[in-house]
C-alpha positions as a Markdown table, in Angstrom:
| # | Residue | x | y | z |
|---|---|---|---|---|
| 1 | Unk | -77.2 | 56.8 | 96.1 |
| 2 | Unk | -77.8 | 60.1 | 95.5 |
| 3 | Unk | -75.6 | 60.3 | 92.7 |
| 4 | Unk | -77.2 | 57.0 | 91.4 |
| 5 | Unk | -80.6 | 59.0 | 91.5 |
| 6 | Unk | -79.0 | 61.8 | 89.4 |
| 7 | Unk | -78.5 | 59.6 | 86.6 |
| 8 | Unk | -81.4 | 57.0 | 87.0 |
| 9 | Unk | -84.2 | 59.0 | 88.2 |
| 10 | Unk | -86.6 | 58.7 | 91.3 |
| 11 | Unk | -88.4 | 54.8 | 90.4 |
| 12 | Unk | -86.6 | 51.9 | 91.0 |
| 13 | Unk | -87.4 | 50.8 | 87.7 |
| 14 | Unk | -86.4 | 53.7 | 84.9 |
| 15 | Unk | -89.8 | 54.6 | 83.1 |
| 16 | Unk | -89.1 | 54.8 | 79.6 |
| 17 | Unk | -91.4 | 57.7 | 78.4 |
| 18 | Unk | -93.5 | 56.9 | 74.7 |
| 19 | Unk | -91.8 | 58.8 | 72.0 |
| 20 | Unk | -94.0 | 59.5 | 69.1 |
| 21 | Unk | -93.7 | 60.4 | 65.2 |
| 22 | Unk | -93.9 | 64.0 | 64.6 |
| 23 | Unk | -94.1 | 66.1 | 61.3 |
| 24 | Unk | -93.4 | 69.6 | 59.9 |
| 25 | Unk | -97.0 | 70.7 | 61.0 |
| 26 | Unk | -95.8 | 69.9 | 64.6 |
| 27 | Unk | -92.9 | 72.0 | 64.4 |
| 28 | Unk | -95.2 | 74.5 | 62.6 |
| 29 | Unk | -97.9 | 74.6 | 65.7 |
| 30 | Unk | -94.9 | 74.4 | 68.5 |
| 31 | Unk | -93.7 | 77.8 | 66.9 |
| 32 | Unk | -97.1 | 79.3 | 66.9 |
| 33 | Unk | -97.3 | 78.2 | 70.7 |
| 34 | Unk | -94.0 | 79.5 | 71.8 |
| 35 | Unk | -94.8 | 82.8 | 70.4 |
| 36 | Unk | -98.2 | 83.0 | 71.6 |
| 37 | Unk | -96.6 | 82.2 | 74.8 |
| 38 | Unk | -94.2 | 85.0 | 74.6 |
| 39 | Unk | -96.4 | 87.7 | 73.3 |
| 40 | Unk | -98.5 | 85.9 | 76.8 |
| 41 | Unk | -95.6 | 87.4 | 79.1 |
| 42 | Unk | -93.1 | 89.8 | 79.0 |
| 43 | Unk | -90.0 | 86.8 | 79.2 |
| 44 | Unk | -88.3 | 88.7 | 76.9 |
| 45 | Unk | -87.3 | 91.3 | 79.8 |
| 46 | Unk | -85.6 | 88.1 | 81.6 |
| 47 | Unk | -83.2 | 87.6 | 78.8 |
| 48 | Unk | -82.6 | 91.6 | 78.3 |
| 49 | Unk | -81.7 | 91.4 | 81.9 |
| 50 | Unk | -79.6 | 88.4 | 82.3 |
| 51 | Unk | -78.8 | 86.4 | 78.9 |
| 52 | Unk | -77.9 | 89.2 | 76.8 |
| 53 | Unk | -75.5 | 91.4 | 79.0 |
| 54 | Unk | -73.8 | 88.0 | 79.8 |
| 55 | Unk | -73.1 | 87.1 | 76.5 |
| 56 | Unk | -72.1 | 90.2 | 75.2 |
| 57 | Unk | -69.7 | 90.7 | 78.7 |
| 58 | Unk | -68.3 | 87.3 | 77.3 |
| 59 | Unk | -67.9 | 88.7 | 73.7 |
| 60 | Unk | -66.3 | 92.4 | 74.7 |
| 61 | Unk | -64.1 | 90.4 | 77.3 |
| 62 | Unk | -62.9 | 88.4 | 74.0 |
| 63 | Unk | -61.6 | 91.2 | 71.9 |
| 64 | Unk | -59.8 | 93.0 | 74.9 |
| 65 | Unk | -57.0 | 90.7 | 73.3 |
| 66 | Unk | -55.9 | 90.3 | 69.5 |
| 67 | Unk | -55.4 | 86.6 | 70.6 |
| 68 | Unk | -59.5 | 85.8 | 71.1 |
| 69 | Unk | -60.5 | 87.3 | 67.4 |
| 70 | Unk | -60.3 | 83.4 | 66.0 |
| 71 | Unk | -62.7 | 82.3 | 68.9 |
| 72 | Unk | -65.3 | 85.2 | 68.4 |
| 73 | Unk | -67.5 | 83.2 | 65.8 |
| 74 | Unk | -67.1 | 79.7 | 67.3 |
| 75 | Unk | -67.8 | 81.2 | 71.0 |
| 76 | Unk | -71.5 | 83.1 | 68.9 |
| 77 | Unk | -72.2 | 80.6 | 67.3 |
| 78 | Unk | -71.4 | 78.0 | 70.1 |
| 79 | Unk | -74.3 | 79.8 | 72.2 |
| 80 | Unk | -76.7 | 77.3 | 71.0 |
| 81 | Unk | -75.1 | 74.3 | 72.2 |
| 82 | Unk | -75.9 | 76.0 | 75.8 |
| 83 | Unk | -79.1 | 77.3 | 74.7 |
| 84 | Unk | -81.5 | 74.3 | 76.0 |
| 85 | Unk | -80.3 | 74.8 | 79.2 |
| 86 | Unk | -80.3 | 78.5 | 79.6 |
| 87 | Unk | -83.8 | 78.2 | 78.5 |
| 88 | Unk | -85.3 | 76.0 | 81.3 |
| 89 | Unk | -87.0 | 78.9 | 82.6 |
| 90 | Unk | -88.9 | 79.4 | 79.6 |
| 91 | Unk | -90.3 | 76.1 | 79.5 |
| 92 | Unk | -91.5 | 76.1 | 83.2 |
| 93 | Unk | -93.3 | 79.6 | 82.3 |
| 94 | Unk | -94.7 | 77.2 | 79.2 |
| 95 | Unk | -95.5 | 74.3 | 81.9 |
| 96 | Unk | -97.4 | 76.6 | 84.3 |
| 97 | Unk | -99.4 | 78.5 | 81.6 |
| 98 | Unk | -100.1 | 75.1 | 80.0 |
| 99 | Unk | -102.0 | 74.1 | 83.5 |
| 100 | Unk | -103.8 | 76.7 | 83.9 |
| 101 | Unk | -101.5 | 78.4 | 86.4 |
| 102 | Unk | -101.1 | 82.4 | 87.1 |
| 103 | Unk | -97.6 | 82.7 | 85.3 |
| 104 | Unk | -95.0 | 85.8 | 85.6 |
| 105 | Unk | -91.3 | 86.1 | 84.6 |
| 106 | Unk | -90.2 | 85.3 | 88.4 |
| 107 | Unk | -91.6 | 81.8 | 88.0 |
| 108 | Unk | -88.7 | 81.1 | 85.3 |
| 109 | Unk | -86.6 | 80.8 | 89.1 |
| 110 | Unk | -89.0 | 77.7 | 90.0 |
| 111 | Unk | -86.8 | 75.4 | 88.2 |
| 112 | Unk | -84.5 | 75.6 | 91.1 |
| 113 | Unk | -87.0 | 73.8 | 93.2 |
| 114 | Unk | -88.3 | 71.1 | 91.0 |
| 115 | Unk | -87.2 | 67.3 | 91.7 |
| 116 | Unk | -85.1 | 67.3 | 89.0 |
| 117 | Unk | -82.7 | 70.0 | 89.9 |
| 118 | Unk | -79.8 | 67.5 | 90.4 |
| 119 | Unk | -80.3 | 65.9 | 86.9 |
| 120 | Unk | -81.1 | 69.3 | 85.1 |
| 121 | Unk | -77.9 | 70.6 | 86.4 |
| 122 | Unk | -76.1 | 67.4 | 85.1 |
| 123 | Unk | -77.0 | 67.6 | 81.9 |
| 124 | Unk | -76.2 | 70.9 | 81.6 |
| 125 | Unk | -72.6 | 70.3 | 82.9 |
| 126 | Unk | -72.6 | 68.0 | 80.0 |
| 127 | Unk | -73.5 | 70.6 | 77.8 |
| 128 | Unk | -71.0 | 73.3 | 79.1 |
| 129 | Unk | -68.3 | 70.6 | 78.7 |
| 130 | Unk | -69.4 | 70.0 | 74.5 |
| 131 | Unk | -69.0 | 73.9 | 74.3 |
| 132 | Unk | -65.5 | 74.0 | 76.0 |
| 133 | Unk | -64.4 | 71.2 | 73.5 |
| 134 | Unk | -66.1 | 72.9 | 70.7 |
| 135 | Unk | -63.7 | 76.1 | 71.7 |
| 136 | Unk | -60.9 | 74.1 | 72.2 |
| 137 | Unk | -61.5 | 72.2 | 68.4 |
| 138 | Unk | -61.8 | 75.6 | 67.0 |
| 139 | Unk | -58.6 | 77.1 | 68.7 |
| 140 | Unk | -56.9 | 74.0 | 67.3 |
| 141 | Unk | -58.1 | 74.3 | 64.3 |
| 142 | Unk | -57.5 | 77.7 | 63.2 |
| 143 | Unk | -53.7 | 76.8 | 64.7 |
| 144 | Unk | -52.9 | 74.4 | 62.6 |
| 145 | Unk | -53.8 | 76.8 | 59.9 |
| 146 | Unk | -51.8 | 79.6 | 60.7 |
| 147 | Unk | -50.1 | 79.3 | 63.3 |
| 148 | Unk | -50.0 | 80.4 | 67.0 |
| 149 | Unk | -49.2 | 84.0 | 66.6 |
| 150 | Unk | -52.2 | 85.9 | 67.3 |
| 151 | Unk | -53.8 | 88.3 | 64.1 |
| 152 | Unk | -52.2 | 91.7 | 64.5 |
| 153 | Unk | -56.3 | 93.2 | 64.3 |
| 154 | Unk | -59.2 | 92.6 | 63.3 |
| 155 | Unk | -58.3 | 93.8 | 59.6 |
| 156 | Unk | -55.6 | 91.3 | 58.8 |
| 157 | Unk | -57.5 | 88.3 | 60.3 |
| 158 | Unk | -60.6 | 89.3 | 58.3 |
| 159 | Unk | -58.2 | 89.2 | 55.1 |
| 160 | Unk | -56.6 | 86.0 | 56.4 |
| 161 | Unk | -60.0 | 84.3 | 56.8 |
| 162 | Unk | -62.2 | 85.1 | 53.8 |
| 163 | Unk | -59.0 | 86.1 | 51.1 |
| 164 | Unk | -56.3 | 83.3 | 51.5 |
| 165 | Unk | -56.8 | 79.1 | 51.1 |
| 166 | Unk | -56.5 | 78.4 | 54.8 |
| 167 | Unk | -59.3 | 80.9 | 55.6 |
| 168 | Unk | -61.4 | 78.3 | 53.2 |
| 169 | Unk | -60.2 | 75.7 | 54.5 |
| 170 | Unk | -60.7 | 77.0 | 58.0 |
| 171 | Unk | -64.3 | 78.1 | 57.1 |
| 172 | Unk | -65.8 | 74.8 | 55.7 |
| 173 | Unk | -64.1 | 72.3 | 58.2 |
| 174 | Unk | -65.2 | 74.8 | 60.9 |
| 175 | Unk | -68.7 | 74.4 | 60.3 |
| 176 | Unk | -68.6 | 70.9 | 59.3 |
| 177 | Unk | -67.2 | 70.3 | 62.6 |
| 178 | Unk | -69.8 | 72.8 | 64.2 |
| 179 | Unk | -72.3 | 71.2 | 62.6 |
| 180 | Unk | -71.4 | 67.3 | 64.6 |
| 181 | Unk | -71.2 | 69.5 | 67.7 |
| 182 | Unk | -74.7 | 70.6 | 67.1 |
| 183 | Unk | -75.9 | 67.2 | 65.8 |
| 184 | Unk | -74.9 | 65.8 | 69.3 |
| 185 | Unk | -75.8 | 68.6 | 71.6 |
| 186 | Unk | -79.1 | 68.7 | 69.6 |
| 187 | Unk | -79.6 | 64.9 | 70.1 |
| 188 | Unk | -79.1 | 65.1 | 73.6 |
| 189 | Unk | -81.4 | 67.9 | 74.7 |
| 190 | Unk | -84.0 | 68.5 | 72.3 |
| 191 | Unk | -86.6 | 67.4 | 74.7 |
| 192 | Unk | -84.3 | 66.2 | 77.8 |
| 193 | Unk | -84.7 | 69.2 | 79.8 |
| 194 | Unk | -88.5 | 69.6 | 79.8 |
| 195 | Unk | -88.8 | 66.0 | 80.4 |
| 196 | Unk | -86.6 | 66.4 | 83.1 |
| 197 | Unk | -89.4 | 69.2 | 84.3 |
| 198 | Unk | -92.2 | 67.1 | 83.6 |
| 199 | Unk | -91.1 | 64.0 | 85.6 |
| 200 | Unk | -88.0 | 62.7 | 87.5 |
| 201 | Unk | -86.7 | 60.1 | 85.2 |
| 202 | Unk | -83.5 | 60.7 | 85.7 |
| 203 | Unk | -80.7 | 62.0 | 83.5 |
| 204 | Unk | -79.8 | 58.8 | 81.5 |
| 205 | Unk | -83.6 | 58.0 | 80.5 |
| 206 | Unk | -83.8 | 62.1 | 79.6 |
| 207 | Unk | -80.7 | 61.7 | 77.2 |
| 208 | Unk | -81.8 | 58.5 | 75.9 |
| 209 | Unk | -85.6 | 59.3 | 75.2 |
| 210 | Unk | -83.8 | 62.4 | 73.4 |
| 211 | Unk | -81.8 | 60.6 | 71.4 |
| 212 | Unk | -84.5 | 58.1 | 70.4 |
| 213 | Unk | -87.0 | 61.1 | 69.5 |
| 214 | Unk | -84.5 | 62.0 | 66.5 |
| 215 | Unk | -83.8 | 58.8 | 65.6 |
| 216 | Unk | -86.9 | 57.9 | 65.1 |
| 217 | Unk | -87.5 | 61.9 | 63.6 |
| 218 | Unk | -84.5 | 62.2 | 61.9 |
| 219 | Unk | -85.4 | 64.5 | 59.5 |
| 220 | Unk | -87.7 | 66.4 | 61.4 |
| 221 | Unk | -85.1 | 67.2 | 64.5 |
| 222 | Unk | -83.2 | 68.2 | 61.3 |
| 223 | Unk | -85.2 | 70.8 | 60.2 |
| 224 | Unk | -86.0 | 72.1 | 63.3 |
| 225 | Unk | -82.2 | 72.2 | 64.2 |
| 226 | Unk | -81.9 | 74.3 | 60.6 |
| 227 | Unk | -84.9 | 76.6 | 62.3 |
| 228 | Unk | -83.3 | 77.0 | 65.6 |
| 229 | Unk | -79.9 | 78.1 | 64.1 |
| 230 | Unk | -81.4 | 80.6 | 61.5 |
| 231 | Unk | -83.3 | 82.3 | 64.0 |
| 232 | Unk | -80.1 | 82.2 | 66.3 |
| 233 | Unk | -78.2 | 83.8 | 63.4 |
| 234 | Unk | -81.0 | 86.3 | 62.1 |
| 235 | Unk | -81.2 | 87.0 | 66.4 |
| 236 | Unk | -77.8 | 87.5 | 66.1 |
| 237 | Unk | -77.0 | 90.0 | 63.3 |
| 238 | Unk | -77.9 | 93.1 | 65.2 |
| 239 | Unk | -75.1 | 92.9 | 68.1 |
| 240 | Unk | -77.2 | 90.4 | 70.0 |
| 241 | Unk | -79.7 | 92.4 | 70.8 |
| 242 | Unk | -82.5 | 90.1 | 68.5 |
| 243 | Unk | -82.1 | 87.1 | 70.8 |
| 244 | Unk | -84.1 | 88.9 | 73.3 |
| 245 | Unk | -86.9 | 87.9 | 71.2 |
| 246 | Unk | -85.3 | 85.0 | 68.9 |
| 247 | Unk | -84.0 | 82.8 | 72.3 |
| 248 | Unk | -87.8 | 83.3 | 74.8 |
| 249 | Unk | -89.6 | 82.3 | 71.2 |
| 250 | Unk | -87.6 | 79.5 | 70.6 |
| 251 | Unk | -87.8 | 78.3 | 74.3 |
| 252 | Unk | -91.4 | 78.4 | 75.1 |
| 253 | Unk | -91.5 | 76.2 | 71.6 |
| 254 | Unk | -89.3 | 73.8 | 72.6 |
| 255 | Unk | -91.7 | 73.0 | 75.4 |
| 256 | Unk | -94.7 | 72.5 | 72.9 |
| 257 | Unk | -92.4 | 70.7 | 70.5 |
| 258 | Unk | -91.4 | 67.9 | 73.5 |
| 259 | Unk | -95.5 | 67.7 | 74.2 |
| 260 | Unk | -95.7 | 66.8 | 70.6 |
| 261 | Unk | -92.6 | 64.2 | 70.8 |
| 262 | Unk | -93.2 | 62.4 | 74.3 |
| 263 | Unk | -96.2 | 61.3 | 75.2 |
| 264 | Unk | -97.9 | 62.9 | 78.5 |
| 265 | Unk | -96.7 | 61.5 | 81.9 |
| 266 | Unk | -99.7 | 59.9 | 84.0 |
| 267 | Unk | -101.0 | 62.2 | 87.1 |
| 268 | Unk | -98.3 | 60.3 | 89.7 |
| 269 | Unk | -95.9 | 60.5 | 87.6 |
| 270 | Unk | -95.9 | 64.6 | 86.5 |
| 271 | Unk | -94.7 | 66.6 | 88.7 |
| 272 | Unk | -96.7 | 68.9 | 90.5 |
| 273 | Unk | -96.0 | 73.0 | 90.1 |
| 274 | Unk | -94.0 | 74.3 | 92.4 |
């Protein structure tokens, strides 16, 4: 049963939250919130502290070996596929501050008491497994290219990627193939996670009531997904350090974006802070 609660939420009936029609000005106004949010409370120190040291742990742990240089941009750019769920935090800081609520970087930690801890951490197992297949793809891929010995340094598999064919080739099926990664991972979480926040619906209404906001906003969720990677990769040009103001930006957003998408839960059904 508990499992069964995981994935269907806390009713006995799953509550299929409204989704609504949302435009560029919506995206617009969710950016401006975000960042007044951020420039509201230091959050950026949270990622300084915790997100950035991991990921550039991960990256310096990769070139230790000739053998990781091909996974060094799909692993970078693969950091947004995780990024909804390493920003839950950021949208309970949004939720509290949205109530009315005294709000400091500690209450990011919250999350691990809400309802929807189970179902949060689900999804974000679900996640973690589309970026371990996205590696895998682009291990694969630059294989099949050339081969299984590892570059001999970083010189010669610069030359290899951006002077010979099969560097091409390698760089425009790679980010085609990025790009469905994204298309999914975007689908599935654009608003899932602060839904799951806001109420305990469960993980398989929080997917679909994601999917169905860009279906029914394809072109929207499309631009926005063209905003989010931009300011990953403008975040990301200066070794990292940018996403200590790119990633809390883009998080607090997120939470104003899914209160434009999804319309608000009645009193019983929110759940309370905690």
């Amino acid at each position: 049963m508990a499992n069964f609660h995981i994935v269907a939420g806390a009713g006995d009936v799953p509550a299929h939250p409204v989704v609504r029609k949302i435009s560029p000005a919506d995206l617009k106004d969710s950016l401006v919130r975000g960042f007044d949010d951020f420039w509201a409370m230091p959050s950026h120190l949270v990622f300084l502290g915790l997100i950035y040291p991991i990921v550039g742990a991960c990256l310096a742990a990769l070139t230790f070996t000739n053998n990781a240089l091909p996974l060094l941009y799909p692993l970078a750019s693969g950091f947004a596929l995780i990024g909804p769920f390493a920003a839950i935090g950021l949208y309970e800081i949004s939720r509290r501050r949205e109530l009315g609520l005294p709000t400091s970087w500690q209450d990011a930690f919250d999350v691990l008491r809400s309802p929807s801890i189970p179902s949060i951490i689900g999804l974000g197992v679900i996640l973690l497994v589309i970026f371990l297949v996205w590696l895998s793809t682009a291990r694969t891929l630059y294989e099949s290219l050339f081969g299984y010995a590892p570059p001999e340094s970083y010189t010669t598999f610069l030359k290899q990627v951006l002077t010979t064919p099969s560097g091409r080739h390698l760089i425009l099926a790679g980010n085609v193939l990025g790009l469905i990664f994204a298309v999914v991972a975007l689908s599935i979480s654009v608003v899932s996670f602060p839904l799951l926040l806001d109420r305990d619906v469960g993980l398989a209404v929080a997917i679909y009531t994601s999917v169905k906001a860009v279906v029914m906003n394809p072109l929207t969720m499309a631009l926005w997904g063209l905003i989010v990677a931009a300011a990953l990769v403008i975040g990301s040009i200066p070794l990292f350090v940018g996403l200590a103001i790119v990633m809390p930006v883009l998080g607090h957003a997120t939470w104003h974006l899914y209160r434009h998408v999804v319309e608000p839960p009645s009193g019983e059904e929110a759940h309370p802070a905690v």
